[in-house]
C-alpha positions in Angstrom: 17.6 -18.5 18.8 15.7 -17.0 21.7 14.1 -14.1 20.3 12.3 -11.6 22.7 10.5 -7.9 23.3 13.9 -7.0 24.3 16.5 -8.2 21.6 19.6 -6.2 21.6 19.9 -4.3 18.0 21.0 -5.9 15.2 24.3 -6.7 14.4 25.8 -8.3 10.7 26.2 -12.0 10.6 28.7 -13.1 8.1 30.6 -16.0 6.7 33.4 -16.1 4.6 31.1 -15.6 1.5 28.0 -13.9 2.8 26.9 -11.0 5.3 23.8 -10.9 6.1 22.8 -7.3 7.1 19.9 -4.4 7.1 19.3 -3.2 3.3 19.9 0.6 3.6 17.9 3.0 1.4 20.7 3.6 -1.1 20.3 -0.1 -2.1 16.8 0.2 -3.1 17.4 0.3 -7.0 19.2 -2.5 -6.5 17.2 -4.7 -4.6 14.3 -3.6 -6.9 15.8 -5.2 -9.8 16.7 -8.5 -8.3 12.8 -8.1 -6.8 11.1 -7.5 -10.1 13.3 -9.7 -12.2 10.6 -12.4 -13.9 12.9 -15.6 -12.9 12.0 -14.0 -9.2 8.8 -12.4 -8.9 7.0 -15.4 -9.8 7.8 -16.8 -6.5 7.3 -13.8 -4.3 4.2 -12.7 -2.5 5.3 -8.7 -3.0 6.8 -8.1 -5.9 7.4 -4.1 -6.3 6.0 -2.5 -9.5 8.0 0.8 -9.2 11.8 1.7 -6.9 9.1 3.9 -4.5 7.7 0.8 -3.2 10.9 -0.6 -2.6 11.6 2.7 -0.2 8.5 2.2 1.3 9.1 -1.8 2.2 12.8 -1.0 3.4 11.6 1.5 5.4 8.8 -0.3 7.4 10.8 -4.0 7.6 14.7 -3.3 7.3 15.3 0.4 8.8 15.1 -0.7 12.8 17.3 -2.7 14.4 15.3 -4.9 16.5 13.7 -7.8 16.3 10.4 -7.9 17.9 8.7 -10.9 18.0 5.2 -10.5 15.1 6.8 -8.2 13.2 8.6 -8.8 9.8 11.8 -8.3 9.5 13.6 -7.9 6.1 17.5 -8.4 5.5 19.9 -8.1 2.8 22.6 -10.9 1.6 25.4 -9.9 0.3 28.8 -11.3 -1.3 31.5 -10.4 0.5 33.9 -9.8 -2.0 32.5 -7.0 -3.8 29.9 -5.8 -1.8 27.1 -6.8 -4.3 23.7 -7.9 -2.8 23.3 -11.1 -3.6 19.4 -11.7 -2.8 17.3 -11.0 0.5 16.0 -12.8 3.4 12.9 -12.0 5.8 11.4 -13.6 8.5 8.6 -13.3 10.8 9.0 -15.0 14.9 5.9 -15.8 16.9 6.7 -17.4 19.5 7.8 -20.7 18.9 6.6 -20.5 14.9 8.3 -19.0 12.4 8.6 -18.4 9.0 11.7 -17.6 6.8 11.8 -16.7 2.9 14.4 -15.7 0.4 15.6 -14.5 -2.6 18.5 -14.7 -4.5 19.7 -12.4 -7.6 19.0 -14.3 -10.7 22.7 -14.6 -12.0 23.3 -16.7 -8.9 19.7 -18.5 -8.4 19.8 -20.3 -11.6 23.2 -21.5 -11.1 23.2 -24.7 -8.5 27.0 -24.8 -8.6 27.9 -20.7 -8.1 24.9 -20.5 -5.5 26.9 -23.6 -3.4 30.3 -21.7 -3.7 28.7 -18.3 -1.9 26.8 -20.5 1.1 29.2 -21.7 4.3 27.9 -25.7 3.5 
């Protein structure tokens, strides 16, 4: 993916399973569970302590559309067939480097078998 200063907005990716999308404010208590859960924090470098940080962190990295190249960019996944998230991803593009991380909600995480039936492989 060619990603420059002027990337058109962003648009939804989806599979038959997963969309992949912005996280709007009014999901913020519910990405702050799947965030602070134990089984997830402890491999996160920001875990939030209270919902507000959540609106803070959706607000700076998931509330424009763009993608500009050094700047974080934060993105829901969600299931498809009932709308619930089903973890997070964010990445960072400079230049030619990148770096991607991700989290999943613990009720699919720590199931190998129900993880594989939500991803397109």
């Amino acid at each position: 993916m060619n990603v420059n200063s002027t990337r058109p907005d962003w648009s939804p990716i989806s599979t038959s399973r997963l969309r992949l999308d912005l996280i709007q404010s009014d999901r913020a208590e519910e990405w702050f569970i799947i965030r602070s859960h134990s089984e997830t924090s402890r491999y996160q470098r920001w875990c939030p302590a209270h919902v507000i940080e959540v609106y803070w962190f959706l607000h700076c990295f998931s509330s424009r559309t763009r993608i500009r190249l050094g700047e974080w960019k934060q993105l829901g996944l969600f299931l498809n067939h009932d709308n619930r998230m089903a973890g997070d991803c964010g990445f960072i593009v400079n230049g030619s480097d990148a770096e991607i991380g991700y989290t999943w909600r613990p009720s699919i995480s720590t199931k190998g078998m129900e993880l594989k039936r939500y991803l397109p492989w």
